[in-house]
mmCIF file of the N, C-alpha and C atoms, coordinates in Angstrom:
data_MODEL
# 
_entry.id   MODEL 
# 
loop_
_atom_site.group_PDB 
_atom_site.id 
_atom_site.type_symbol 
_atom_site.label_atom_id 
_atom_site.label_alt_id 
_atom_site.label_comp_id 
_atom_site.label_asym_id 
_atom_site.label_entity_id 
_atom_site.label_seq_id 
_atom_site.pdbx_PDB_ins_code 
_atom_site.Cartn_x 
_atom_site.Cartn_y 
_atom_site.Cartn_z 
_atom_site.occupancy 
_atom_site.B_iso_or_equiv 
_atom_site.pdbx_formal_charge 
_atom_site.auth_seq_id 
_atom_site.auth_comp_id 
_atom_site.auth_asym_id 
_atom_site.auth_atom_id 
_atom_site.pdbx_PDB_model_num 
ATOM 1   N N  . UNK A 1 1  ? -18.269 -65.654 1.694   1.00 0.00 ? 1  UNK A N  1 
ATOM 2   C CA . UNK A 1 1  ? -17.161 -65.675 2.621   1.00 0.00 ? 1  UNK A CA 1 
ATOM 3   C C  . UNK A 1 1  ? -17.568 -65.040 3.941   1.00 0.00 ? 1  UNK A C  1 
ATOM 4   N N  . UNK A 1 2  ? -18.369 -64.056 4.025   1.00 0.00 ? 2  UNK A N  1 
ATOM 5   C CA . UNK A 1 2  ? -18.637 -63.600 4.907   1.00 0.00 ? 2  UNK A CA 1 
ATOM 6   C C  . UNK A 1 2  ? -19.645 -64.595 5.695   1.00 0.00 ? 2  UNK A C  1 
ATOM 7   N N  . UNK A 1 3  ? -20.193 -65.116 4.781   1.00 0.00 ? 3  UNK A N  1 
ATOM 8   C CA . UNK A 1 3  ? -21.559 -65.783 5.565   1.00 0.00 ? 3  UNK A CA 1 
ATOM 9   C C  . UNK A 1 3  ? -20.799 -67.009 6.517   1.00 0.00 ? 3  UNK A C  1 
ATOM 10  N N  . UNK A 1 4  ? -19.580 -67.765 5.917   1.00 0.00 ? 4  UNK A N  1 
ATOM 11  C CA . UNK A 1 4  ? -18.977 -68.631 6.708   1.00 0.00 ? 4  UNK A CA 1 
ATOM 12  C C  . UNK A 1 4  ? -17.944 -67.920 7.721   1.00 0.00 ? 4  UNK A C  1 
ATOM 13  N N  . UNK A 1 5  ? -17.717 -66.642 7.493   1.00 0.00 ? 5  UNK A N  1 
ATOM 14  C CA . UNK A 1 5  ? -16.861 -66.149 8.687   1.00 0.00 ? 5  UNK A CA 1 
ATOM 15  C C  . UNK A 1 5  ? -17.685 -65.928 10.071  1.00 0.00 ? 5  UNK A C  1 
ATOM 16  N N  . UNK A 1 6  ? -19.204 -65.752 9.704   1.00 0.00 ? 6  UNK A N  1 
ATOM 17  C CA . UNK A 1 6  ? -20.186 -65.470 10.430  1.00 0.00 ? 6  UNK A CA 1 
ATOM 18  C C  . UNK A 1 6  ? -20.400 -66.510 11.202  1.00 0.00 ? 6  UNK A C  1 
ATOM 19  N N  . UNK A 1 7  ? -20.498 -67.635 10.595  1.00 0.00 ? 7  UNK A N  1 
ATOM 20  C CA . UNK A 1 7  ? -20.850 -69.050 11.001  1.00 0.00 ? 7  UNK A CA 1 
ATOM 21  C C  . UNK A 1 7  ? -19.653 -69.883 12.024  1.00 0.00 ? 7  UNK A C  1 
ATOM 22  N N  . UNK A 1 8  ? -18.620 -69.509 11.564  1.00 0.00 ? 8  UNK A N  1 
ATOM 23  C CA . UNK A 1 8  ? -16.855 -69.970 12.321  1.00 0.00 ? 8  UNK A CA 1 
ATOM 24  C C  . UNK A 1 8  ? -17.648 -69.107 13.781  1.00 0.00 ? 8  UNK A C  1 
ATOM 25  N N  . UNK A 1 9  ? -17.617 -67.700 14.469  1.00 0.00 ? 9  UNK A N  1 
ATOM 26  C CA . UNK A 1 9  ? -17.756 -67.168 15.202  1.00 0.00 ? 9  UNK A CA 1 
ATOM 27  C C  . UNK A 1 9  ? -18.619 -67.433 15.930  1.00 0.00 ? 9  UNK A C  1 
ATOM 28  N N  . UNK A 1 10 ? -20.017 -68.099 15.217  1.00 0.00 ? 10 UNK A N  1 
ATOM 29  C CA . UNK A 1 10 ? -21.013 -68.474 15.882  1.00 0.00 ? 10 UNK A CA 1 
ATOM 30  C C  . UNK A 1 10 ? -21.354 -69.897 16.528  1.00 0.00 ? 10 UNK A C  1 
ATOM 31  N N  . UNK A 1 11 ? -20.268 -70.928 16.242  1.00 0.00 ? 11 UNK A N  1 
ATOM 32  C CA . UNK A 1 11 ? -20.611 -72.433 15.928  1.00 0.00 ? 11 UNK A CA 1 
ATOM 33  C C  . UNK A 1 11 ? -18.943 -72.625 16.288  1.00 0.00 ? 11 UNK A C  1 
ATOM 34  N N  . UNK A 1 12 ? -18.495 -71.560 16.426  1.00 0.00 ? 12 UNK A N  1 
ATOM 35  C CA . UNK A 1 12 ? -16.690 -72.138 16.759  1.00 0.00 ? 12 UNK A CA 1 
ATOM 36  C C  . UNK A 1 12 ? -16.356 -73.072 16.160  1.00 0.00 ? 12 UNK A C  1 
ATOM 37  N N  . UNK A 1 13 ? -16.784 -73.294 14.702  1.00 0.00 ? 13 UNK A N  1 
ATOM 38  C CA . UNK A 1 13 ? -15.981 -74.599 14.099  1.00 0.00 ? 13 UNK A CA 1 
ATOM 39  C C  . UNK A 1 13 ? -15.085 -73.738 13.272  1.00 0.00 ? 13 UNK A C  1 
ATOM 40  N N  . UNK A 1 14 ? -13.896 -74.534 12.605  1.00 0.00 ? 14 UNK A N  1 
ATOM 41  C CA . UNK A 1 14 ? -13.097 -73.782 11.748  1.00 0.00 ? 14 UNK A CA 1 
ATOM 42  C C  . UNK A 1 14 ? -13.076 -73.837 10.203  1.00 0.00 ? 14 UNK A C  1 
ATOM 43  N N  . UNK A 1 15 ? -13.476 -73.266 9.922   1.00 0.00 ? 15 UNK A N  1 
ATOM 44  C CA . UNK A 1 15 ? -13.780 -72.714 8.743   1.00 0.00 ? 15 UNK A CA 1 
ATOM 45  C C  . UNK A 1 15 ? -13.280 -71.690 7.304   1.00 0.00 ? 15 UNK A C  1 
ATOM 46  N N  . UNK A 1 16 ? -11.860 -71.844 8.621   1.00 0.00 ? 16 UNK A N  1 
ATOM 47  C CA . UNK A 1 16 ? -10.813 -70.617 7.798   1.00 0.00 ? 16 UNK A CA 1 
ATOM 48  C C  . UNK A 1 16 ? -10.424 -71.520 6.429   1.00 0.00 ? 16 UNK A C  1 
ATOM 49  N N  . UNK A 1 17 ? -9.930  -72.656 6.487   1.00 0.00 ? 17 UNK A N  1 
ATOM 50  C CA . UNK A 1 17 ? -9.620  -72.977 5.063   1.00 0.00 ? 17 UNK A CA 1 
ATOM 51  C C  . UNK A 1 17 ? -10.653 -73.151 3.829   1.00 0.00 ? 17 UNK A C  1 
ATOM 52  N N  . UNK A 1 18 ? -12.355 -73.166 4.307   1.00 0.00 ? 18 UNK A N  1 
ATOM 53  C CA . UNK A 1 18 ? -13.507 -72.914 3.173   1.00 0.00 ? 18 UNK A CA 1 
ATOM 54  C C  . UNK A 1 18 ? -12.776 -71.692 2.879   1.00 0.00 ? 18 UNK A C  1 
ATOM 55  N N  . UNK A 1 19 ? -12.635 -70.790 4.000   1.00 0.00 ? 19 UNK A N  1 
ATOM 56  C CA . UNK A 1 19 ? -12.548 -69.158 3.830   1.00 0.00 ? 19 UNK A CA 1 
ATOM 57  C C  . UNK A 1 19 ? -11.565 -69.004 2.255   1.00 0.00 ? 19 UNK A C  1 
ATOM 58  N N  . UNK A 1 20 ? -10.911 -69.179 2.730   1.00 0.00 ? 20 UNK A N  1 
ATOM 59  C CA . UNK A 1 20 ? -9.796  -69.107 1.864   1.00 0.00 ? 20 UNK A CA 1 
ATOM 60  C C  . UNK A 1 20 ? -10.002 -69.504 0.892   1.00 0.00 ? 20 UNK A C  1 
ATOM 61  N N  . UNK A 1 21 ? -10.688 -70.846 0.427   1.00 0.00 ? 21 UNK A N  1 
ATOM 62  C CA . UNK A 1 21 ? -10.768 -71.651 -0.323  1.00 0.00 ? 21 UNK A CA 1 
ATOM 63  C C  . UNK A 1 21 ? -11.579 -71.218 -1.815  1.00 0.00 ? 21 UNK A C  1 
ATOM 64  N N  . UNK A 1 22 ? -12.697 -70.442 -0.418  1.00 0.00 ? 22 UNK A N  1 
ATOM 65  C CA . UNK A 1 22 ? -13.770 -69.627 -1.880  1.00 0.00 ? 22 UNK A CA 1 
ATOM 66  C C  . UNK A 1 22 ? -12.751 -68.210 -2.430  1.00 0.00 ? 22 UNK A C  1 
ATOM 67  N N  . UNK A 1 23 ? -11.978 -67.712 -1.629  1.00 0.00 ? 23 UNK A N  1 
ATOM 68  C CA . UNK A 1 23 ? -10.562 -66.519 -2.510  1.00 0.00 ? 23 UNK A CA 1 
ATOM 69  C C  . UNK A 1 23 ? -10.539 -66.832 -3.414  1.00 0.00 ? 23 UNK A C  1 
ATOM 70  N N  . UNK A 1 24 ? -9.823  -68.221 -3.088  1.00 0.00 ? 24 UNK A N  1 
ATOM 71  C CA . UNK A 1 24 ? -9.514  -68.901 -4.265  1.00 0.00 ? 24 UNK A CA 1 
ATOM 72  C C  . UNK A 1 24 ? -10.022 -69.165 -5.875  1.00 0.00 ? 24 UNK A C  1 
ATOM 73  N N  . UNK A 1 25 ? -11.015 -69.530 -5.218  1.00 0.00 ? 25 UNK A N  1 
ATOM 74  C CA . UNK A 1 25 ? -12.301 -69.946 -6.053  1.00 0.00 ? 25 UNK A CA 1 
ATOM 75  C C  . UNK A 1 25 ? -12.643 -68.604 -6.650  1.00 0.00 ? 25 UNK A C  1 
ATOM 76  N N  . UNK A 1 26 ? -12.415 -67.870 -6.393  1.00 0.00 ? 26 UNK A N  1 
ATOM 77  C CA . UNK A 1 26 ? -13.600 -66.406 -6.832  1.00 0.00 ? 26 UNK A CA 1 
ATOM 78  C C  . UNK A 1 26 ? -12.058 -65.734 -7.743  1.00 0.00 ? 26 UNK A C  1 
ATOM 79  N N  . UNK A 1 27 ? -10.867 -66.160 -7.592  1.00 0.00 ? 27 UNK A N  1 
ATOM 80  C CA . UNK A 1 27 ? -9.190  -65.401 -8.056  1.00 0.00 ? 27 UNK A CA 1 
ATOM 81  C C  . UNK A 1 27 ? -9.794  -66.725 -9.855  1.00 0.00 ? 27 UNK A C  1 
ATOM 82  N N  . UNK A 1 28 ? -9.756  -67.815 -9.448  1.00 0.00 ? 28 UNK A N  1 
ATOM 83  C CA . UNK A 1 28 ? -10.025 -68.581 -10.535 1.00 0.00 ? 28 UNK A CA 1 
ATOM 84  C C  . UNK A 1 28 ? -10.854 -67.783 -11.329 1.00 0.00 ? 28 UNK A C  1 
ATOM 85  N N  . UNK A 1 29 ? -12.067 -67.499 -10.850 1.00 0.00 ? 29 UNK A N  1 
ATOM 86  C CA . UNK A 1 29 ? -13.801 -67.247 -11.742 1.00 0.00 ? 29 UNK A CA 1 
ATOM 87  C C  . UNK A 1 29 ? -13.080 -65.708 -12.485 1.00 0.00 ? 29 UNK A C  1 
ATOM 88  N N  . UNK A 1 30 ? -12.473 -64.851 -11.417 1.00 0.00 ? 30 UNK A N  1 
ATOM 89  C CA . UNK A 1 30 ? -12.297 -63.651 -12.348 1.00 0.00 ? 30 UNK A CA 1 
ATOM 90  C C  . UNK A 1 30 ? -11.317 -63.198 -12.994 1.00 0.00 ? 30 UNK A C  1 
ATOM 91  N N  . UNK A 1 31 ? -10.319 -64.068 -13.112 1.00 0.00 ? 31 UNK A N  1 
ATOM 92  C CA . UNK A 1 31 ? -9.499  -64.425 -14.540 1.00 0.00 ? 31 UNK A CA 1 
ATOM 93  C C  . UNK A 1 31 ? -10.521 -64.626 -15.373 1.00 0.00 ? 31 UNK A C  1 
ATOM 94  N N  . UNK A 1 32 ? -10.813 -65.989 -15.535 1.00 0.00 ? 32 UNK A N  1 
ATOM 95  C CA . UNK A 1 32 ? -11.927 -66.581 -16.143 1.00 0.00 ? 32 UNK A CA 1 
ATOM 96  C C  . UNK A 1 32 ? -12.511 -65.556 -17.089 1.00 0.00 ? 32 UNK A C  1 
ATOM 97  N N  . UNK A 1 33 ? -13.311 -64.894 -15.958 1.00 0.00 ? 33 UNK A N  1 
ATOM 98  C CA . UNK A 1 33 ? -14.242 -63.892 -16.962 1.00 0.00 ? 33 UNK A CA 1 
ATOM 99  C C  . UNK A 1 33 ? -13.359 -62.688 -17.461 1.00 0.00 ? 33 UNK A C  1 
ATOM 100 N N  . UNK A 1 34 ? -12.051 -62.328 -17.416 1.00 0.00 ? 34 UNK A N  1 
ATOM 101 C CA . UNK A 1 34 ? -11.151 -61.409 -17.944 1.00 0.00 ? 34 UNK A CA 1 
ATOM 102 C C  . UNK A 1 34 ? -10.494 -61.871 -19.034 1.00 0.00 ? 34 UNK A C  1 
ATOM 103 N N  . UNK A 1 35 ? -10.663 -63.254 -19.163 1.00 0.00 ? 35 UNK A N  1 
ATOM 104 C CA . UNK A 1 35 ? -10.324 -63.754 -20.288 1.00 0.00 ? 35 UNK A CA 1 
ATOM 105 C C  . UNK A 1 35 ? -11.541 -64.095 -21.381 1.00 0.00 ? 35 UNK A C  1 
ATOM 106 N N  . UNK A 1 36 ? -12.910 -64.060 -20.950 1.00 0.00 ? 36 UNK A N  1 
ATOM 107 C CA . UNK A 1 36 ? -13.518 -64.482 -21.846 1.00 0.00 ? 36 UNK A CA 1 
ATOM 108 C C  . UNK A 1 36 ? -14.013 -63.256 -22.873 1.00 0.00 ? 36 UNK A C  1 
ATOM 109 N N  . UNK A 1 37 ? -13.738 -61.579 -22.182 1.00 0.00 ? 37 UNK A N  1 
ATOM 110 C CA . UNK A 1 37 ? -13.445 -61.159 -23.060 1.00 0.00 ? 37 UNK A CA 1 
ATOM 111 C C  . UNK A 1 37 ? -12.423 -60.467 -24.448 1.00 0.00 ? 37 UNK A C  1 
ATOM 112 N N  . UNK A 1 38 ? -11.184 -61.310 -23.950 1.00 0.00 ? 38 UNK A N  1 
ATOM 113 C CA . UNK A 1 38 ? -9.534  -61.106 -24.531 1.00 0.00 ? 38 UNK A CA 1 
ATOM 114 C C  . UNK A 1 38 ? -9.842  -61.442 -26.022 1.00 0.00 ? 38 UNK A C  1 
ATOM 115 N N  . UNK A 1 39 ? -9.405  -60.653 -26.781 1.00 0.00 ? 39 UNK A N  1 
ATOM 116 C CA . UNK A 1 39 ? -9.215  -60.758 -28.553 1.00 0.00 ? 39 UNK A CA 1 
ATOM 117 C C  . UNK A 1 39 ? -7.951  -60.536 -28.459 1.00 0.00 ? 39 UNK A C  1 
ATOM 118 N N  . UNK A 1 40 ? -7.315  -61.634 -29.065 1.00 0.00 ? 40 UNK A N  1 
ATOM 119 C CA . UNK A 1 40 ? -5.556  -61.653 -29.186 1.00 0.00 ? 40 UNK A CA 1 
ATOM 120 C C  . UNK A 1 40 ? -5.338  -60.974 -30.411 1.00 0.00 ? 40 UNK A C  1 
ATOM 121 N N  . UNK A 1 41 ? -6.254  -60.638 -31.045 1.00 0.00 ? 41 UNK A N  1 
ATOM 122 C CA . UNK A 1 41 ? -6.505  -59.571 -32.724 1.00 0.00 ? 41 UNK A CA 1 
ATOM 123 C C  . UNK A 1 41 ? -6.476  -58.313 -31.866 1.00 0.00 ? 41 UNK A C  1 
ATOM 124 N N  . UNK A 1 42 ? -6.914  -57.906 -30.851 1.00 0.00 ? 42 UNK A N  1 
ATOM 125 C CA . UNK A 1 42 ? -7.180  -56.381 -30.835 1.00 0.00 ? 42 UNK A CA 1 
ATOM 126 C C  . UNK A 1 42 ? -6.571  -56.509 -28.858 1.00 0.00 ? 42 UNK A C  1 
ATOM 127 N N  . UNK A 1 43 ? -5.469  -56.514 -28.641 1.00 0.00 ? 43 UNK A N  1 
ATOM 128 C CA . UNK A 1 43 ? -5.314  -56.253 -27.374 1.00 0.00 ? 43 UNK A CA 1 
ATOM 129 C C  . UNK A 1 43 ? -5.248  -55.039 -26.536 1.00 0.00 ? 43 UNK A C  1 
ATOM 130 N N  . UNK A 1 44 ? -5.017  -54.108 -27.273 1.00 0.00 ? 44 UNK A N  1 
ATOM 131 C CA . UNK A 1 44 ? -5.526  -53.229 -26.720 1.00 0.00 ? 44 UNK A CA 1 
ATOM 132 C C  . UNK A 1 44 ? -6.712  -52.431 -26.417 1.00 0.00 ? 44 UNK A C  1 
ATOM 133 N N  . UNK A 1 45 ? -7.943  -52.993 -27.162 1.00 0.00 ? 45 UNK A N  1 
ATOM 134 C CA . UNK A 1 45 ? -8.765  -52.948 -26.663 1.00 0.00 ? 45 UNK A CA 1 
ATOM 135 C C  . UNK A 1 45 ? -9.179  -53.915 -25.733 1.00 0.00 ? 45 UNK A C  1 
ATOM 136 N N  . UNK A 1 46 ? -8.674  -54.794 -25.489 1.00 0.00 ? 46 UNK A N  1 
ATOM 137 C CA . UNK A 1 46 ? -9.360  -56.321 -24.331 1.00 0.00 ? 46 UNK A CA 1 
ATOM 138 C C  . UNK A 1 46 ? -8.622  -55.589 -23.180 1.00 0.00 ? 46 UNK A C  1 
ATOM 139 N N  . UNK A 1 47 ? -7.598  -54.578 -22.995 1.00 0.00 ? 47 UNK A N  1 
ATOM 140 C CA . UNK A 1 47 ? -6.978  -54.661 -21.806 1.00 0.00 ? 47 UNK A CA 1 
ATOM 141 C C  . UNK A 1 47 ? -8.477  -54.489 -20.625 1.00 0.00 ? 47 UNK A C  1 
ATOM 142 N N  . UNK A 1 48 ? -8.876  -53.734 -21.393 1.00 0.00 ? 48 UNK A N  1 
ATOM 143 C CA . UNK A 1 48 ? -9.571  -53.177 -20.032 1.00 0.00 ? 48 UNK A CA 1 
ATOM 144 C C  . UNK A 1 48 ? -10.253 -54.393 -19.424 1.00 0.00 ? 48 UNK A C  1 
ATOM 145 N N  . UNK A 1 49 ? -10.812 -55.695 -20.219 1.00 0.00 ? 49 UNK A N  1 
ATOM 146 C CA . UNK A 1 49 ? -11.686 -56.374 -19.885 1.00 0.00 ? 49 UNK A CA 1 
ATOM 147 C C  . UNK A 1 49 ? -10.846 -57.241 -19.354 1.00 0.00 ? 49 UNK A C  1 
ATOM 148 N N  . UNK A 1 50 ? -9.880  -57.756 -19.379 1.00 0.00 ? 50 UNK A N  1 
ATOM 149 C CA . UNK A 1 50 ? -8.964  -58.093 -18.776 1.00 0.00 ? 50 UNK A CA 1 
ATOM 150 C C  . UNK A 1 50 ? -8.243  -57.257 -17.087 1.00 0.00 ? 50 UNK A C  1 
ATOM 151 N N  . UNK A 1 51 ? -9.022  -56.745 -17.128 1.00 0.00 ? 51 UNK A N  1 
ATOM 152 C CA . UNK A 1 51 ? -8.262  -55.669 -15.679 1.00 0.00 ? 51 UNK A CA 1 
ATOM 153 C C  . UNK A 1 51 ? -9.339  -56.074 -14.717 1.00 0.00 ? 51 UNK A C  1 
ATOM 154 N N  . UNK A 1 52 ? -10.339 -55.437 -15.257 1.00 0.00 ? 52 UNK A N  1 
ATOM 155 C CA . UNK A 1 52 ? -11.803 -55.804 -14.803 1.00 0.00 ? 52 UNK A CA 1 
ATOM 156 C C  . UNK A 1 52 ? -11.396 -57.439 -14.049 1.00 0.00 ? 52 UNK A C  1 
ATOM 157 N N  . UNK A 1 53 ? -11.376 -58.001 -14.695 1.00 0.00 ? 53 UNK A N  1 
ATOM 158 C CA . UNK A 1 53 ? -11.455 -59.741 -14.198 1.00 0.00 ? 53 UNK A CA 1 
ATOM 159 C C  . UNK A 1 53 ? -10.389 -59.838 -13.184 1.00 0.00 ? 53 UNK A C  1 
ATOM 160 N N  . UNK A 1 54 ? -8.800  -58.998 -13.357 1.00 0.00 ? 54 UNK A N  1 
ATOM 161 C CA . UNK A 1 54 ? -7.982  -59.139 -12.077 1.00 0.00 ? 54 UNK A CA 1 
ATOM 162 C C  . UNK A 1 54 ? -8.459  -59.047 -11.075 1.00 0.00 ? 54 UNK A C  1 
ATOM 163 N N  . UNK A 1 55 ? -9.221  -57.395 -10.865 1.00 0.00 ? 55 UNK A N  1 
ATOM 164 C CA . UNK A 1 55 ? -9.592  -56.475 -10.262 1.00 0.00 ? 55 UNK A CA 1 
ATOM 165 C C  . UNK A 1 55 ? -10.347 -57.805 -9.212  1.00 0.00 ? 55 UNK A C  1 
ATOM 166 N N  . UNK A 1 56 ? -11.811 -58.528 -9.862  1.00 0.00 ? 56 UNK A N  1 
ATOM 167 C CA . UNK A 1 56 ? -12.116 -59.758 -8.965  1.00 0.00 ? 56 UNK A CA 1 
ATOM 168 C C  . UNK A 1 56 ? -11.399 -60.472 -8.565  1.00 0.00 ? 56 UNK A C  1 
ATOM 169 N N  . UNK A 1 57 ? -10.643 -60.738 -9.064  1.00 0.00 ? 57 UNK A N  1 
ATOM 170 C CA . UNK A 1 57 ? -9.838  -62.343 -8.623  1.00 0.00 ? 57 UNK A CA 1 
ATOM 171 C C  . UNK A 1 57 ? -9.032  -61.940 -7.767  1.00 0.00 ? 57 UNK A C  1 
ATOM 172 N N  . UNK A 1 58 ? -8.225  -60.782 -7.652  1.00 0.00 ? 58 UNK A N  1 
ATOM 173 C CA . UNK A 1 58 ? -7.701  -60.197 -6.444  1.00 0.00 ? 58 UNK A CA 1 
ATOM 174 C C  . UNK A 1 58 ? -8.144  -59.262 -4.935  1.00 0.00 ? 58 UNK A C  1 
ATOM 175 N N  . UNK A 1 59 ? -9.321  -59.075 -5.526  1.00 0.00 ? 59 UNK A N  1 
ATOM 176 C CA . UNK A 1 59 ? -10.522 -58.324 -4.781  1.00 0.00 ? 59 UNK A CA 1 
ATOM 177 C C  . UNK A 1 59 ? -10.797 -59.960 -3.611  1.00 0.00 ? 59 UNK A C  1 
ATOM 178 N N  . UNK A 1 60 ? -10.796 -60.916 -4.724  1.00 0.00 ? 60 UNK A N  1 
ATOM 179 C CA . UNK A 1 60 ? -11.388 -62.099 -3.720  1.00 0.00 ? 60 UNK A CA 1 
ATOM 180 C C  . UNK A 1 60 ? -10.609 -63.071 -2.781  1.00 0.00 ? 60 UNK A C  1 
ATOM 181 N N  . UNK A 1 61 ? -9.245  -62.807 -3.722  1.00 0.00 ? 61 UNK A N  1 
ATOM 182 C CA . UNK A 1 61 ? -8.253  -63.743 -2.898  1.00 0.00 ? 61 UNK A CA 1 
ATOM 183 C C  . UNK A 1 61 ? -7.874  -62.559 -1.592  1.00 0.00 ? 61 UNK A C  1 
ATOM 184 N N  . UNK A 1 62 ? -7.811  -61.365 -1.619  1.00 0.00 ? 62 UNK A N  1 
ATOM 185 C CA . UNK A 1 62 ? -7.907  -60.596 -0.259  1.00 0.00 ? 62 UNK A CA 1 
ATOM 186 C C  . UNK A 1 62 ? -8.478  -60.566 0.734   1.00 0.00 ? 62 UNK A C  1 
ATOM 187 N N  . UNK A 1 63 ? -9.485  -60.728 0.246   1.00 0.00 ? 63 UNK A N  1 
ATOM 188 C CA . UNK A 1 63 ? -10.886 -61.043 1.032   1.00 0.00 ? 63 UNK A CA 1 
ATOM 189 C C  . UNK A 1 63 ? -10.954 -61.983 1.788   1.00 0.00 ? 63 UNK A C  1 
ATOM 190 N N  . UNK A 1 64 ? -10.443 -63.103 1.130   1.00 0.00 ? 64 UNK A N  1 
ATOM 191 C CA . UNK A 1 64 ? -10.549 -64.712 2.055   1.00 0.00 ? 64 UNK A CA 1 
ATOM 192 C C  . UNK A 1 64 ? -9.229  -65.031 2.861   1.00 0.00 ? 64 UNK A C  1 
ATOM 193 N N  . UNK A 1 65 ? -7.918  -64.119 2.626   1.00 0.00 ? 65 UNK A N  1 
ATOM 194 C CA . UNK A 1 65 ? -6.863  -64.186 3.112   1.00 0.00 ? 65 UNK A CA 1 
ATOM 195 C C  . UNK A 1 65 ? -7.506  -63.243 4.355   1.00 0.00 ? 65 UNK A C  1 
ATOM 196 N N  . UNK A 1 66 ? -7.702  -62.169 4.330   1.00 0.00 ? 66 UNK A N  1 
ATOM 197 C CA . UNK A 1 66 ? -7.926  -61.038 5.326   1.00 0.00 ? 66 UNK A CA 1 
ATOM 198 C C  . UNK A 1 66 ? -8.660  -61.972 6.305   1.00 0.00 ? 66 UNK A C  1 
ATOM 199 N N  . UNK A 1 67 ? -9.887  -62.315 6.071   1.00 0.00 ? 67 UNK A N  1 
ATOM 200 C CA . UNK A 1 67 ? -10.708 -62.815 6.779   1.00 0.00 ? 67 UNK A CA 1 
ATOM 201 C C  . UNK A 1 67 ? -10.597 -63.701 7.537   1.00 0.00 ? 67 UNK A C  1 
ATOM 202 N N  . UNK A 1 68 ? -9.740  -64.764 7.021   1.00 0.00 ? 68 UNK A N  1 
ATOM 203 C CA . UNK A 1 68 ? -8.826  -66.036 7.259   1.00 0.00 ? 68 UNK A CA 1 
ATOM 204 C C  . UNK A 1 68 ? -8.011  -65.400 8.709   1.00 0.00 ? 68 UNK A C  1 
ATOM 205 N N  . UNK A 1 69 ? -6.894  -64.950 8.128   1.00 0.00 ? 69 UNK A N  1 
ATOM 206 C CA . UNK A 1 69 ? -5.887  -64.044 9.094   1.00 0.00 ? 69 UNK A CA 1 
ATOM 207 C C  . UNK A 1 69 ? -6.881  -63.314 9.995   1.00 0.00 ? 69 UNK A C  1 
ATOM 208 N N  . UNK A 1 70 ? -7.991  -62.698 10.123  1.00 0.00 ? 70 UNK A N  1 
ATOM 209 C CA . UNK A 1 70 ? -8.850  -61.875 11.607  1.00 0.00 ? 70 UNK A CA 1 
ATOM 210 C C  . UNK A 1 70 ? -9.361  -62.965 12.453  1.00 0.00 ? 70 UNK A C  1 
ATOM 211 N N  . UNK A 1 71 ? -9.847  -64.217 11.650  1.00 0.00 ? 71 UNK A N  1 
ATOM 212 C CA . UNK A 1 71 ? -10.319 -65.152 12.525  1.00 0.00 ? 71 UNK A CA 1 
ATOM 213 C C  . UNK A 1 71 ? -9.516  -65.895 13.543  1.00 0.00 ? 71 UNK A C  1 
ATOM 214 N N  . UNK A 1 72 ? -8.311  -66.310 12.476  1.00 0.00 ? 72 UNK A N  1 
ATOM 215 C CA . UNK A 1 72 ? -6.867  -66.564 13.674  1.00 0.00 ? 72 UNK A CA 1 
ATOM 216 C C  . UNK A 1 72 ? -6.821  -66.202 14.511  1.00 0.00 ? 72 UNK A C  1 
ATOM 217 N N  . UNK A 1 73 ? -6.552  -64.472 14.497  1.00 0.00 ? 73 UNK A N  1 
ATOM 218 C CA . UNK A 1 73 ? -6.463  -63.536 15.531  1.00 0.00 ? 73 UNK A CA 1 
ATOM 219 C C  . UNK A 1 73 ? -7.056  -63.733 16.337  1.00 0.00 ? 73 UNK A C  1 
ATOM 220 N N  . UNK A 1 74 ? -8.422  -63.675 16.267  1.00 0.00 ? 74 UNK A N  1 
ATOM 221 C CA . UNK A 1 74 ? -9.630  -63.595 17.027  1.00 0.00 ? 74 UNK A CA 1 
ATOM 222 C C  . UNK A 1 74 ? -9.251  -65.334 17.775  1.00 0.00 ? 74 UNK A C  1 
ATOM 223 N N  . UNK A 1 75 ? -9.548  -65.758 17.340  1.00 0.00 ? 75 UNK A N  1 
ATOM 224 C CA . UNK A 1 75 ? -9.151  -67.515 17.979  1.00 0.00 ? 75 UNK A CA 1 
ATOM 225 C C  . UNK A 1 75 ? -7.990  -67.520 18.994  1.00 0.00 ? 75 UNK A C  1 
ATOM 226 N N  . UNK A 1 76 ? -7.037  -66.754 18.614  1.00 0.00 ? 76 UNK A N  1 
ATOM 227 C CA . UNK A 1 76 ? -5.683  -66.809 19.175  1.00 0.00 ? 76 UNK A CA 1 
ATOM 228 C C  . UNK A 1 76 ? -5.766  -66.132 20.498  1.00 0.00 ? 76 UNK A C  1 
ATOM 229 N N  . UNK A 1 77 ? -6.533  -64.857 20.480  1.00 0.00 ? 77 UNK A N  1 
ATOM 230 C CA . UNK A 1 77 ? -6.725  -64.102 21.513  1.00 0.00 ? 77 UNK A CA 1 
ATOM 231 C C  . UNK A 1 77 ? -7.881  -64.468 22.850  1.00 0.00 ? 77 UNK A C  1 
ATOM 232 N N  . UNK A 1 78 ? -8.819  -64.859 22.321  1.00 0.00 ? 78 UNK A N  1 
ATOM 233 C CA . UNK A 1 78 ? -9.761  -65.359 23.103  1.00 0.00 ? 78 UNK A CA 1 
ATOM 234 C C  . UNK A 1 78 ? -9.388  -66.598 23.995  1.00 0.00 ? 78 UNK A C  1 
ATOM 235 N N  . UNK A 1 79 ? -8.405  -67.662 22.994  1.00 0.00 ? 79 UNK A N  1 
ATOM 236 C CA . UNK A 1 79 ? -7.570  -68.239 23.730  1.00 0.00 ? 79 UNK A CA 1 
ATOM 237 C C  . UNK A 1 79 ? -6.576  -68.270 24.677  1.00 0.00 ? 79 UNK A C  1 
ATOM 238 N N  . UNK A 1 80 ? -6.521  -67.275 25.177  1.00 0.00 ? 80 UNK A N  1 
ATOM 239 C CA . UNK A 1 80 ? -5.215  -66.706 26.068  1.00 0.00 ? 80 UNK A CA 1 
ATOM 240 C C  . UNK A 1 80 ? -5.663  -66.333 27.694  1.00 0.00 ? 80 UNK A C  1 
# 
């Protein structure tokens, strides 16, 4: 994400919806892996591995929203 926020700034193409897109993509993958270690036999022990995987998937959809939303900014302002 960073590498295409780098690239939007440098090449002025827009790129905010990849941006976002890989959030996305990365909110999918770390469910994913928060679920692949879930035992519906023992849930309280899976919580944690299950937190772990939010922890990414929300770590990433922030990331590509934030980034998304500074580039706007940045676009919006330079434009003025």
């Amino acid at each position: 994400m960073l590498i295409l926020t780098f690239l939007e700034l440098k090449t002025k193409k827009d790129l905010k919806s990849q941006i976002v897109s890989m959030g996305v993509l990365g909110t999918f993958v770390g469910i994913f892996i928060g679920l692949q270690a879930f035992d519906p036999n023992d849930i309280t022990n899976s919580v944690n591995d299950i937190l772990v995987g939010l922890k990414t998937a929300f770590f990433t959809s922030i990331v590509g929203m934030s980034l998304s939303t500074i580039l706007s900014l940045i676009e919006k302002f330079k434009n003025e």
